[in-house]
mmCIF entry with sequence, helices, sheets and N, C-alpha, C, O atoms, coordinates in Angstrom:
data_MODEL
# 
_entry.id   MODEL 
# 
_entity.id                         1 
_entity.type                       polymer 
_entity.pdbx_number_of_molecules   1 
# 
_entity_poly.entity_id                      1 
_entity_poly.type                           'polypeptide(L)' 
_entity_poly.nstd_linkage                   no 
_entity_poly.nstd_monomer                   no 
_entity_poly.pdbx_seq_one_letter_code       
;(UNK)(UNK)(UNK)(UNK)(UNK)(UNK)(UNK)(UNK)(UNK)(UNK)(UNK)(UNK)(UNK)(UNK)(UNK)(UNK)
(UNK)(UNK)(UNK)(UNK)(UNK)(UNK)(UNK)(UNK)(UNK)(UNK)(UNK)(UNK)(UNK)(UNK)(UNK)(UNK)
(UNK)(UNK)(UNK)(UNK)(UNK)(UNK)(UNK)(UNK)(UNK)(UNK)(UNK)(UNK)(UNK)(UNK)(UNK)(UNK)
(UNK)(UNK)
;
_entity_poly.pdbx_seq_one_letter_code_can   XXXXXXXXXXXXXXXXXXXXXXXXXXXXXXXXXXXXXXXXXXXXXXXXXX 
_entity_poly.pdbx_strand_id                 A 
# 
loop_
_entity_poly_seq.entity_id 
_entity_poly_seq.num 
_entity_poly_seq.mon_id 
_entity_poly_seq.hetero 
1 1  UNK n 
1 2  UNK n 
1 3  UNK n 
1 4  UNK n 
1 5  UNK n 
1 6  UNK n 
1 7  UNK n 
1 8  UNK n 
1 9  UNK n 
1 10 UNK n 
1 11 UNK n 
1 12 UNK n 
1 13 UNK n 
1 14 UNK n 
1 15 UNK n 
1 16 UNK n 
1 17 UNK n 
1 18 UNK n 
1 19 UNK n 
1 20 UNK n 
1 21 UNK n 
1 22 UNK n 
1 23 UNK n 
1 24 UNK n 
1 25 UNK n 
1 26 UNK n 
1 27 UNK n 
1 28 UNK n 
1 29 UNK n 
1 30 UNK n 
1 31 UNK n 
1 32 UNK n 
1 33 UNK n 
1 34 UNK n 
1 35 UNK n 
1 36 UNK n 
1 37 UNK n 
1 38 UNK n 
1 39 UNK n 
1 40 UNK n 
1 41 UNK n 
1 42 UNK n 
1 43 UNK n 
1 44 UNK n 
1 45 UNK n 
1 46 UNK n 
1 47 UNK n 
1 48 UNK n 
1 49 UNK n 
1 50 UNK n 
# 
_struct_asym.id          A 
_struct_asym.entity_id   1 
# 
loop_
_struct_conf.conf_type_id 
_struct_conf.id 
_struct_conf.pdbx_PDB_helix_id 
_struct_conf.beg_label_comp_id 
_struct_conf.beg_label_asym_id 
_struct_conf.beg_label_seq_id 
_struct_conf.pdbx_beg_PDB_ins_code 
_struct_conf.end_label_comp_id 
_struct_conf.end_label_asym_id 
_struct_conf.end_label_seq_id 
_struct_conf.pdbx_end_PDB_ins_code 
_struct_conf.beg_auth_comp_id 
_struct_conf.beg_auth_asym_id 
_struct_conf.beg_auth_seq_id 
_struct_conf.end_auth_comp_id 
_struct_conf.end_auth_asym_id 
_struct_conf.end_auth_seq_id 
_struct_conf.pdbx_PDB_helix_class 
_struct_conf.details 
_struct_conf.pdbx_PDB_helix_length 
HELX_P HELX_P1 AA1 UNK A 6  ? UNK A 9  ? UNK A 6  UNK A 9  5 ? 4  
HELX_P HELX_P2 AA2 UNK A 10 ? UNK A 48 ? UNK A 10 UNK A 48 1 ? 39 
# 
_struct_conf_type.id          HELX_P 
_struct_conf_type.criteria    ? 
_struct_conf_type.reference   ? 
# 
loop_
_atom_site.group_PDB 
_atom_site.id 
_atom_site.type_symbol 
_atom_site.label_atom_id 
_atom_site.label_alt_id 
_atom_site.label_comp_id 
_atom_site.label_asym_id 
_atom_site.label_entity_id 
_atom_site.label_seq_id 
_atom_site.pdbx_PDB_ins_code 
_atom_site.Cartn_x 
_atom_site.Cartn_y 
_atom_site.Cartn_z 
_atom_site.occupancy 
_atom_site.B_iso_or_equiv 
_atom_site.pdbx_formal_charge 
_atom_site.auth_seq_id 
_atom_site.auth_comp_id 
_atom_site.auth_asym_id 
_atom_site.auth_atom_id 
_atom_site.pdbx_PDB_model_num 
ATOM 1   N N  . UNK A 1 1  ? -63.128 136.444 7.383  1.00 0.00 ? 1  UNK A N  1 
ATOM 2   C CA . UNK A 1 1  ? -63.623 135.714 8.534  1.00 0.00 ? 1  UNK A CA 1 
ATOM 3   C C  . UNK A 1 1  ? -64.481 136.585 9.443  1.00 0.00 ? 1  UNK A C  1 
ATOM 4   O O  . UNK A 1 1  ? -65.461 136.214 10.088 1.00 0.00 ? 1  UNK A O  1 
ATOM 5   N N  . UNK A 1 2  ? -63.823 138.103 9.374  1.00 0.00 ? 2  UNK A N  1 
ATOM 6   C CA . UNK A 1 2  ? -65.034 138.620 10.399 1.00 0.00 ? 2  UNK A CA 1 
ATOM 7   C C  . UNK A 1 2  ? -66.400 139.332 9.497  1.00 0.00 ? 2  UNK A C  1 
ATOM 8   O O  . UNK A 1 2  ? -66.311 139.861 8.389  1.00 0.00 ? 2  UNK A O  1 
ATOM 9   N N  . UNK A 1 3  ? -67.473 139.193 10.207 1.00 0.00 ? 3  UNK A N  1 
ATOM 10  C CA . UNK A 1 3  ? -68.342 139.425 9.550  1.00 0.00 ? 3  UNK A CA 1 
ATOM 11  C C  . UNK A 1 3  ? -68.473 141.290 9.446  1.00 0.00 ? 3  UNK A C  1 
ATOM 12  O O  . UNK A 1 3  ? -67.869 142.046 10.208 1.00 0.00 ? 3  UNK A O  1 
ATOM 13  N N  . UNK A 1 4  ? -69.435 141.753 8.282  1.00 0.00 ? 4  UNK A N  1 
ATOM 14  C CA . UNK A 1 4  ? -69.809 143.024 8.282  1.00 0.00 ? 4  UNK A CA 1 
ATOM 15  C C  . UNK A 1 4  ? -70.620 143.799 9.736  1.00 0.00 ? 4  UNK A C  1 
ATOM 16  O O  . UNK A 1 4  ? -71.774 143.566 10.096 1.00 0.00 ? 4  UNK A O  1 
ATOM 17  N N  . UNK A 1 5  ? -69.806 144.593 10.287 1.00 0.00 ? 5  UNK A N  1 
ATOM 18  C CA . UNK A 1 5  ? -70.406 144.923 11.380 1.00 0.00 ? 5  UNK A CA 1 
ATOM 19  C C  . UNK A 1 5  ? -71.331 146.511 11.379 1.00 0.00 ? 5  UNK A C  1 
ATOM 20  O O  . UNK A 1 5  ? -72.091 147.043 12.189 1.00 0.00 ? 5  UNK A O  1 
ATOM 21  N N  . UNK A 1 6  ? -70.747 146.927 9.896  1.00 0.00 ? 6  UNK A N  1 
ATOM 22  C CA . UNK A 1 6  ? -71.270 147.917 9.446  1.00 0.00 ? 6  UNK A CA 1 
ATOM 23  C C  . UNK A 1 6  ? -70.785 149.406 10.338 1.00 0.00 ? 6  UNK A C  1 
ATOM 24  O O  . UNK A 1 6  ? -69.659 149.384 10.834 1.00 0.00 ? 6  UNK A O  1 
ATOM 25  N N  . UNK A 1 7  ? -71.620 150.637 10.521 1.00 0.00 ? 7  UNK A N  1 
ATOM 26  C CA . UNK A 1 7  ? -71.771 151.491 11.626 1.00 0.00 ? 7  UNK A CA 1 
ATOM 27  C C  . UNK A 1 7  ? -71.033 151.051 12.905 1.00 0.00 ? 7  UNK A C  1 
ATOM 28  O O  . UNK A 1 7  ? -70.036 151.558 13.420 1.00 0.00 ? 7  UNK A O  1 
ATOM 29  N N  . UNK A 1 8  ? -71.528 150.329 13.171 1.00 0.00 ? 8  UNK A N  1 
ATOM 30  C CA . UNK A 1 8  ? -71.044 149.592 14.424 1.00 0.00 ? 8  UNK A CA 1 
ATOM 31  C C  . UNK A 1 8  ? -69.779 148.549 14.866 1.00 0.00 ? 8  UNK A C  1 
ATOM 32  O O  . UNK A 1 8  ? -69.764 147.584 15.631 1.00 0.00 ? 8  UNK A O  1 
ATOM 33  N N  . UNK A 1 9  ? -69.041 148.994 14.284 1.00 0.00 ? 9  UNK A N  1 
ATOM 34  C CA . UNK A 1 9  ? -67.963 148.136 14.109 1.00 0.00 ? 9  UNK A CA 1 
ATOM 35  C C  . UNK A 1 9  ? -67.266 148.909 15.244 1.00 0.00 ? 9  UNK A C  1 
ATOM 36  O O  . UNK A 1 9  ? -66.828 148.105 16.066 1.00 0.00 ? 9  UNK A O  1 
ATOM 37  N N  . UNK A 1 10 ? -67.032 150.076 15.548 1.00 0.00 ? 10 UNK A N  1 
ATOM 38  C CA . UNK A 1 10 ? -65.894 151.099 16.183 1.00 0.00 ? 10 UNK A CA 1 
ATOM 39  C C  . UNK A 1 10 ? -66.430 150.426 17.605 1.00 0.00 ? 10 UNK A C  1 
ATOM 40  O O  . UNK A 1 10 ? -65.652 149.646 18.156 1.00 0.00 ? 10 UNK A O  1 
ATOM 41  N N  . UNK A 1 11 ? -67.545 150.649 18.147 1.00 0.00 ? 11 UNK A N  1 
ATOM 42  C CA . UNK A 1 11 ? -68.264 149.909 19.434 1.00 0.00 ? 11 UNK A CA 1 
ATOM 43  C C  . UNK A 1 11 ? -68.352 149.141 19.567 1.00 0.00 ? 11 UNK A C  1 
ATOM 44  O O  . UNK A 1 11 ? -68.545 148.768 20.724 1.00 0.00 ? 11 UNK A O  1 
ATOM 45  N N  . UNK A 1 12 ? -68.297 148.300 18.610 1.00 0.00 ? 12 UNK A N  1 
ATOM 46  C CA . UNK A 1 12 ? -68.360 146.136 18.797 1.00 0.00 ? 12 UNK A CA 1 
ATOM 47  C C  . UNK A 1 12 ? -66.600 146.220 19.072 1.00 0.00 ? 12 UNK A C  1 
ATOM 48  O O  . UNK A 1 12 ? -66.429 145.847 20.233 1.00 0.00 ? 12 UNK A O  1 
ATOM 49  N N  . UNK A 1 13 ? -65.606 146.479 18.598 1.00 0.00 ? 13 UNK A N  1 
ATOM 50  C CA . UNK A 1 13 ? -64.628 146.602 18.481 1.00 0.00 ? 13 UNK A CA 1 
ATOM 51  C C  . UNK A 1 13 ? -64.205 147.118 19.842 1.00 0.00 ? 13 UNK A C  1 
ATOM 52  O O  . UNK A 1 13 ? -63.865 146.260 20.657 1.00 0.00 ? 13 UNK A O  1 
ATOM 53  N N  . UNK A 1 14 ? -64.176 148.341 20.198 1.00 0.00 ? 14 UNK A N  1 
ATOM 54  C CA . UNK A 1 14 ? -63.584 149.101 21.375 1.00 0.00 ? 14 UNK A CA 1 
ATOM 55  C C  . UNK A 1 14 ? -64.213 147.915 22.255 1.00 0.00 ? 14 UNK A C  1 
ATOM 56  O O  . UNK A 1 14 ? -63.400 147.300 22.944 1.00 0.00 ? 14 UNK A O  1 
ATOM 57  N N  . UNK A 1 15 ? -65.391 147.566 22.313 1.00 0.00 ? 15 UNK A N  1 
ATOM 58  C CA . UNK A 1 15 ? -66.080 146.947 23.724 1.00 0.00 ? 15 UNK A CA 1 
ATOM 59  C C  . UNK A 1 15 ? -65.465 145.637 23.889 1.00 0.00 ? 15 UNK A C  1 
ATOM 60  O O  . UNK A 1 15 ? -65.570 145.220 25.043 1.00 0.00 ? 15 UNK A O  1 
ATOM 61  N N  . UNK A 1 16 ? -64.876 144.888 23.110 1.00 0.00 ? 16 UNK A N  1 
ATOM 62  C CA . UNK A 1 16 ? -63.979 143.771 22.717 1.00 0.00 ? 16 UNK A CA 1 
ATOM 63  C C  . UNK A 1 16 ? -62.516 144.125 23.191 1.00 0.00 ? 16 UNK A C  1 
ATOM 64  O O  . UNK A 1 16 ? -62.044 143.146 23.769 1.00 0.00 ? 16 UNK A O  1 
ATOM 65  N N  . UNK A 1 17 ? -61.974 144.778 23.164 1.00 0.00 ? 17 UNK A N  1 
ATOM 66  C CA . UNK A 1 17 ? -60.886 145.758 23.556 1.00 0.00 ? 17 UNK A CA 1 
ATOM 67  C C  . UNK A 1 17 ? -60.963 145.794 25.019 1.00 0.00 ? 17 UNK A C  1 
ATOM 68  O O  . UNK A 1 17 ? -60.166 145.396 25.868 1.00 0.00 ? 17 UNK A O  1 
ATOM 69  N N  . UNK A 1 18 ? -62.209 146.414 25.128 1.00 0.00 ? 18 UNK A N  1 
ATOM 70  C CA . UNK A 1 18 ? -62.256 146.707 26.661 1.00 0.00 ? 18 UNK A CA 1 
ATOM 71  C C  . UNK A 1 18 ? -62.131 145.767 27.542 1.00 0.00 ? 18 UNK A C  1 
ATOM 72  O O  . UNK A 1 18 ? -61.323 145.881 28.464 1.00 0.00 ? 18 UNK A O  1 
ATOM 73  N N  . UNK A 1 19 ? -62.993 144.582 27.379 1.00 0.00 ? 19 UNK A N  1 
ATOM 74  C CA . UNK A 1 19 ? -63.019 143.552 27.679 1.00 0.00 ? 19 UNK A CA 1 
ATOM 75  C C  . UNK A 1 19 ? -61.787 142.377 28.262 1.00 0.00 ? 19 UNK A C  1 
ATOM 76  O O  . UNK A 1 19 ? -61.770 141.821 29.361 1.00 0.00 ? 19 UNK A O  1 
ATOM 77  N N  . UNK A 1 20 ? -60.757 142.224 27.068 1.00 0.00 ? 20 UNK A N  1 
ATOM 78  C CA . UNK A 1 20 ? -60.066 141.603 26.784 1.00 0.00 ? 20 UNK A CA 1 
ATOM 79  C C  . UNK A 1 20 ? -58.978 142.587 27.631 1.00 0.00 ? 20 UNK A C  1 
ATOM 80  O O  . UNK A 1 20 ? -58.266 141.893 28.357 1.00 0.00 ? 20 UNK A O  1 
ATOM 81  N N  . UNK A 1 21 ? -58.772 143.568 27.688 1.00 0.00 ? 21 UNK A N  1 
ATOM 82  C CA . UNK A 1 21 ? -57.774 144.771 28.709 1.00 0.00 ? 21 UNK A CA 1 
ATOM 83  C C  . UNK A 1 21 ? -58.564 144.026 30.140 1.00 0.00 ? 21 UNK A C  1 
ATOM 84  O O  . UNK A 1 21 ? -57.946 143.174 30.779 1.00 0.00 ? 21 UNK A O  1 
ATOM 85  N N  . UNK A 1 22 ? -60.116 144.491 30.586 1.00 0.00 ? 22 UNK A N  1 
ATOM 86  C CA . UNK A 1 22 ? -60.086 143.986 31.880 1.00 0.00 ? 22 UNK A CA 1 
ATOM 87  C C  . UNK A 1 22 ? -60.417 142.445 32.542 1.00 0.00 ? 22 UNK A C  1 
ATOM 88  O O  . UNK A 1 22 ? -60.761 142.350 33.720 1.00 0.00 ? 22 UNK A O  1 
ATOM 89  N N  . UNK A 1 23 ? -60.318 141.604 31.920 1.00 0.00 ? 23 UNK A N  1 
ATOM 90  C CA . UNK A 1 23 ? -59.836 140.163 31.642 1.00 0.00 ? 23 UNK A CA 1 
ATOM 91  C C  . UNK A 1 23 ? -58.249 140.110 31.979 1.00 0.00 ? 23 UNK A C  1 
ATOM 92  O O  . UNK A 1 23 ? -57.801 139.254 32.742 1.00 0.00 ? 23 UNK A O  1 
ATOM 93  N N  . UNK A 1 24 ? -57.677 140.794 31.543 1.00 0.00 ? 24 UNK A N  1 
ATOM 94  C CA . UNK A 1 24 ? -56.033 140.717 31.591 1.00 0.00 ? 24 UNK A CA 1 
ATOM 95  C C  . UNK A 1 24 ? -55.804 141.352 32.772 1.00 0.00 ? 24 UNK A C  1 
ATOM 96  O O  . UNK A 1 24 ? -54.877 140.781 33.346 1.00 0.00 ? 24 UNK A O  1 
ATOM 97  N N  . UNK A 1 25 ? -56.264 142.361 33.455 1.00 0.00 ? 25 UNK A N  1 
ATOM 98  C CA . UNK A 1 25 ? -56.000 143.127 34.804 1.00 0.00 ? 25 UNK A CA 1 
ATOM 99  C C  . UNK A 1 25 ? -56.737 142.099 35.446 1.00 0.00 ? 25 UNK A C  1 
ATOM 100 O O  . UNK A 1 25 ? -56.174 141.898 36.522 1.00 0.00 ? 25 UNK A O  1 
ATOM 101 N N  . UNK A 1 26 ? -57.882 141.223 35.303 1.00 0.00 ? 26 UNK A N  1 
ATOM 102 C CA . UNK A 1 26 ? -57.868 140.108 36.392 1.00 0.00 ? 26 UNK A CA 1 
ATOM 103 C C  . UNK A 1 26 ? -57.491 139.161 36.610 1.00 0.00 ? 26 UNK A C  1 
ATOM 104 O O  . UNK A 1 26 ? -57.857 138.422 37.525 1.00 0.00 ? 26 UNK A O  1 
ATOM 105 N N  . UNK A 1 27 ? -56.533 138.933 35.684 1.00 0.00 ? 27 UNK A N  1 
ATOM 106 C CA . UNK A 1 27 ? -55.956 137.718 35.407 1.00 0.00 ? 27 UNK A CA 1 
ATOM 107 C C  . UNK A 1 27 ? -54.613 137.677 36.641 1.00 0.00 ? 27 UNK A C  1 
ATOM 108 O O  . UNK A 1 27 ? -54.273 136.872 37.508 1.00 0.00 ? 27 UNK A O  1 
ATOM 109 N N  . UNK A 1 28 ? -53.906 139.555 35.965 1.00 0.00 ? 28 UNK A N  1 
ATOM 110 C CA . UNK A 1 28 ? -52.870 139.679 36.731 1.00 0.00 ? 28 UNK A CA 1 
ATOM 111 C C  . UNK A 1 28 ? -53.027 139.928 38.281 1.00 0.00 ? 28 UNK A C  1 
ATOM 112 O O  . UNK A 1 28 ? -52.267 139.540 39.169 1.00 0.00 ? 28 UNK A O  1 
ATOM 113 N N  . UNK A 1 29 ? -54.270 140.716 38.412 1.00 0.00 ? 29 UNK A N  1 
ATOM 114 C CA . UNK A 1 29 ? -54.388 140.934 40.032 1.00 0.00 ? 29 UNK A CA 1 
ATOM 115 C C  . UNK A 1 29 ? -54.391 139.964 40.647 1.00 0.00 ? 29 UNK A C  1 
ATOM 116 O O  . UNK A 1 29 ? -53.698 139.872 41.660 1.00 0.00 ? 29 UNK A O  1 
ATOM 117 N N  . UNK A 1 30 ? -55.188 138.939 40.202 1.00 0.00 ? 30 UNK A N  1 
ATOM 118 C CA . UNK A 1 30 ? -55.511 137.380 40.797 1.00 0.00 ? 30 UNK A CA 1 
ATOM 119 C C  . UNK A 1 30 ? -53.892 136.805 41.006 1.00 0.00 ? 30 UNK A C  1 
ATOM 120 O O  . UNK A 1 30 ? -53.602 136.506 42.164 1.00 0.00 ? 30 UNK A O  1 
ATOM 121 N N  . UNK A 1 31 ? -53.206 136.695 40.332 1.00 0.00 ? 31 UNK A N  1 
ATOM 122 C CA . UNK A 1 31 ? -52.136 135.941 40.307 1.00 0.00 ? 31 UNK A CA 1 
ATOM 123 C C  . UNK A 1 31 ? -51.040 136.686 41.225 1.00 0.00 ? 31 UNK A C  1 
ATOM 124 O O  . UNK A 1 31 ? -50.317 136.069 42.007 1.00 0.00 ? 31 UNK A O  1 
ATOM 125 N N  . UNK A 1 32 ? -50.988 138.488 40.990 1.00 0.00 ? 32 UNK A N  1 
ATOM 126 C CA . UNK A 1 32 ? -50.463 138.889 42.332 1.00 0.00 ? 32 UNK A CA 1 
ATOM 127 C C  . UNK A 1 32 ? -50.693 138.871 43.437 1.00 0.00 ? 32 UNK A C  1 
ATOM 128 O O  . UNK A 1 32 ? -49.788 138.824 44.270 1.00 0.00 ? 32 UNK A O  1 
ATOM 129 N N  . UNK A 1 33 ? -52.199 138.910 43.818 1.00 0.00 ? 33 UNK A N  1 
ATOM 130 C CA . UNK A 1 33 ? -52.414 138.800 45.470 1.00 0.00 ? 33 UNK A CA 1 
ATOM 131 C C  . UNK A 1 33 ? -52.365 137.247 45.313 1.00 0.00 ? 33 UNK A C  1 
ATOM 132 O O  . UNK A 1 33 ? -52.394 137.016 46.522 1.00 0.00 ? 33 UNK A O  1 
ATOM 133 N N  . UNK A 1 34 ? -52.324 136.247 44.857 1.00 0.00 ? 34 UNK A N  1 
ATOM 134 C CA . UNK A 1 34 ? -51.587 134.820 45.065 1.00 0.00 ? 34 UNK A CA 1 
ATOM 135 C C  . UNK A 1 34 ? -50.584 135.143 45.718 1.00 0.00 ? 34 UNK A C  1 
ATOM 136 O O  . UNK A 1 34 ? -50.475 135.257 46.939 1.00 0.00 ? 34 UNK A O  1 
ATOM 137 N N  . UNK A 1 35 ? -49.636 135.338 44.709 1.00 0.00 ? 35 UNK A N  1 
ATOM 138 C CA . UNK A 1 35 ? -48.005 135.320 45.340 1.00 0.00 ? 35 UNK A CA 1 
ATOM 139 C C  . UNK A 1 35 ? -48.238 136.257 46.589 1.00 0.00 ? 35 UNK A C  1 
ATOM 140 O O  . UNK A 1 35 ? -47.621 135.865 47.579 1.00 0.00 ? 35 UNK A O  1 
ATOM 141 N N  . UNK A 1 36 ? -48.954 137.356 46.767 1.00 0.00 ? 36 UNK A N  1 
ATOM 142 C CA . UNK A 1 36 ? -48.614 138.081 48.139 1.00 0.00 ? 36 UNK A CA 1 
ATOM 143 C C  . UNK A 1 36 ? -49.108 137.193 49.091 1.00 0.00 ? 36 UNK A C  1 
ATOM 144 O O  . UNK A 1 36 ? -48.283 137.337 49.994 1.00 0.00 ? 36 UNK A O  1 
ATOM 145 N N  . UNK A 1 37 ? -50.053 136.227 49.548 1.00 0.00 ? 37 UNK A N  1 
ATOM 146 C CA . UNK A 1 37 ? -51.169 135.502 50.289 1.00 0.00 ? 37 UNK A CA 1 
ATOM 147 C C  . UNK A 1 37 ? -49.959 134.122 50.448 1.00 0.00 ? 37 UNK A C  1 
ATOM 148 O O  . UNK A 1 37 ? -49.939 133.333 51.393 1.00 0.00 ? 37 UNK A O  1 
ATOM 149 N N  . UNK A 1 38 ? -49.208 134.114 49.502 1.00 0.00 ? 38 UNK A N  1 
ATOM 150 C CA . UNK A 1 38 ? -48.811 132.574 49.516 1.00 0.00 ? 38 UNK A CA 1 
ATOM 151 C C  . UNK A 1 38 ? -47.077 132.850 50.275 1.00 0.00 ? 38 UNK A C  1 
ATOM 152 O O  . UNK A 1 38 ? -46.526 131.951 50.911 1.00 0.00 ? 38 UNK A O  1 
ATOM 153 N N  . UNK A 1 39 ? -46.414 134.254 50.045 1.00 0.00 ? 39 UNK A N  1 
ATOM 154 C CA . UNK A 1 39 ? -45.279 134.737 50.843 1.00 0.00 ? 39 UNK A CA 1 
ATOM 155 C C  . UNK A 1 39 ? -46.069 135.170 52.257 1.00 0.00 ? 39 UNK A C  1 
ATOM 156 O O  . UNK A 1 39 ? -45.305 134.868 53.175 1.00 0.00 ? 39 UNK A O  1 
ATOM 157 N N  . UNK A 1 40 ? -46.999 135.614 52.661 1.00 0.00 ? 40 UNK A N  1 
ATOM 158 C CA . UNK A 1 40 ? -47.247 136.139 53.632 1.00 0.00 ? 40 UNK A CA 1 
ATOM 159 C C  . UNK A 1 40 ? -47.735 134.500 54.522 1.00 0.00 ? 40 UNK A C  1 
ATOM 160 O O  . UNK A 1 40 ? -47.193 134.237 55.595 1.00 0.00 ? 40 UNK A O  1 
ATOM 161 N N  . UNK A 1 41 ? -48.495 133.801 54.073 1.00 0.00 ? 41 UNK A N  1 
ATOM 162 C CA . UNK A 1 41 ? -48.391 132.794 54.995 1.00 0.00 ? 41 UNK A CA 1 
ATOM 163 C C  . UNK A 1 41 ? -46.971 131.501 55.300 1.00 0.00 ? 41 UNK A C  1 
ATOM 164 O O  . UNK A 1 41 ? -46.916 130.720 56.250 1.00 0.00 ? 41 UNK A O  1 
ATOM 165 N N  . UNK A 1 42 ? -45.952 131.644 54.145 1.00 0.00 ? 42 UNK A N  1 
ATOM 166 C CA . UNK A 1 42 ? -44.941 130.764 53.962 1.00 0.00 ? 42 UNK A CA 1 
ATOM 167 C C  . UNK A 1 42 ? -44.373 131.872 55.544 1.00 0.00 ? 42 UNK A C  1 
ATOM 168 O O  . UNK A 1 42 ? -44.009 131.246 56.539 1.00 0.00 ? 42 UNK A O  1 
ATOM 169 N N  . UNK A 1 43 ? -44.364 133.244 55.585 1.00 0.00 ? 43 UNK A N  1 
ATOM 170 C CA . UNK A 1 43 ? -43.082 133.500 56.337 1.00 0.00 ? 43 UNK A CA 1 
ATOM 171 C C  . UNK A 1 43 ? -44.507 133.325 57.766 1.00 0.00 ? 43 UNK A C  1 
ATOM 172 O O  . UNK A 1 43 ? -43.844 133.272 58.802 1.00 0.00 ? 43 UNK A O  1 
ATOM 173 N N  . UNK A 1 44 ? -45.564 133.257 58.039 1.00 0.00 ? 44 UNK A N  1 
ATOM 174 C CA . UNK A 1 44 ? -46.202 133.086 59.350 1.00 0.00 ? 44 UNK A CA 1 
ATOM 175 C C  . UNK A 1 44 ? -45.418 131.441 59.467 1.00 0.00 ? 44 UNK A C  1 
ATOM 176 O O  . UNK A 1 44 ? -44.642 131.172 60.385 1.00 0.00 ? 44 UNK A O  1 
ATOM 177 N N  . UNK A 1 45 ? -45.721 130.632 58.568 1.00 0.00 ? 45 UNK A N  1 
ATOM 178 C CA . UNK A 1 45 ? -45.493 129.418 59.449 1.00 0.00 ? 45 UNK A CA 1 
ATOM 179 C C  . UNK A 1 45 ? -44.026 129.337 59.505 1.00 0.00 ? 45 UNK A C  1 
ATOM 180 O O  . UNK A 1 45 ? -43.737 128.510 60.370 1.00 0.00 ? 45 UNK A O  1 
ATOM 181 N N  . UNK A 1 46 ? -42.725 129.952 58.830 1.00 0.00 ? 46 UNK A N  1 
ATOM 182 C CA . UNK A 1 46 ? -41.648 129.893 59.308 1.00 0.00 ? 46 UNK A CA 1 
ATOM 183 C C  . UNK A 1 46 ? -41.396 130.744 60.663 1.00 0.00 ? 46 UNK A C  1 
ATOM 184 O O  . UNK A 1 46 ? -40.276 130.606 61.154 1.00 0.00 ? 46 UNK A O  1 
ATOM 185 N N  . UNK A 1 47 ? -42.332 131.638 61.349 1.00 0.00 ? 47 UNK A N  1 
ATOM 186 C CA . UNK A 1 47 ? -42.134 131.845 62.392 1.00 0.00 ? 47 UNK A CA 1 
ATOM 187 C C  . UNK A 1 47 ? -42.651 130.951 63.682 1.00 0.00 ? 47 UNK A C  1 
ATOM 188 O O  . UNK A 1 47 ? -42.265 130.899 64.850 1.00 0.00 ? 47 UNK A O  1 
ATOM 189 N N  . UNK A 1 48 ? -43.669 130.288 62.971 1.00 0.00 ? 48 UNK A N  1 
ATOM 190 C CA . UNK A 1 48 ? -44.239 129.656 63.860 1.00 0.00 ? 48 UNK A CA 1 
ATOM 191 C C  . UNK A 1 48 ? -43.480 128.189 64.381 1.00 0.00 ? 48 UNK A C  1 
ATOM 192 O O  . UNK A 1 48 ? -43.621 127.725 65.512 1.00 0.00 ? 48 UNK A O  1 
ATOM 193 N N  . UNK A 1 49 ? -42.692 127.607 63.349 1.00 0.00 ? 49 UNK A N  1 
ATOM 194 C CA . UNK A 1 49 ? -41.906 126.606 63.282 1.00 0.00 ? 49 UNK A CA 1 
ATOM 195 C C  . UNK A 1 49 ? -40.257 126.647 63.616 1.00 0.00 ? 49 UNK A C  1 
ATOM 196 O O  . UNK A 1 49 ? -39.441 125.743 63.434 1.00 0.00 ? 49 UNK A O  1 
ATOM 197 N N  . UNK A 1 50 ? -40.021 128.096 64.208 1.00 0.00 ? 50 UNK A N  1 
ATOM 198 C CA . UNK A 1 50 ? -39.065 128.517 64.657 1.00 0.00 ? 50 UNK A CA 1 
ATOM 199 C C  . UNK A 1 50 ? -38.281 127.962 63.775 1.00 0.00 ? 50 UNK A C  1 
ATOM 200 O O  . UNK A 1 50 ? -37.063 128.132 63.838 1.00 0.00 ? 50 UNK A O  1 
# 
C-alpha cells in the first residue's frame, strides 16, 4: 500500500512523525488549558454567587 519512496523515505517518514508528535501536543495543550479556563471560571462565578 505504501508507495516506493526510494532515498527519501527516512525524511518523508521522520517529517510524518514529526508532524503527527506535534498534532498530538496540540491536541493535548488545547484540551488542558480548556480544563484550566473552564475550573478557573466555574470557581470565579462560585464566588461571585456566594
Amino acid at each position: 500500500m505504501m508507495p516506493d519512496l526510494g532515498k527519501y523515505a527516512d525524511a518523508v517518514l521522520s517529517a510524518y512523525a514529526a508532524s503527527i508528535v506535534l498534532l498530538i501536543g496540540i491536541v493535548v495543550l488545547s484540551v488542558w488549558q480548556s480544563r484550566r479556563a473552564k475550573a478557573a471560571l466555574e470557581e470565579v462565578e462560585k464566588r461571585r454567587n456566594g
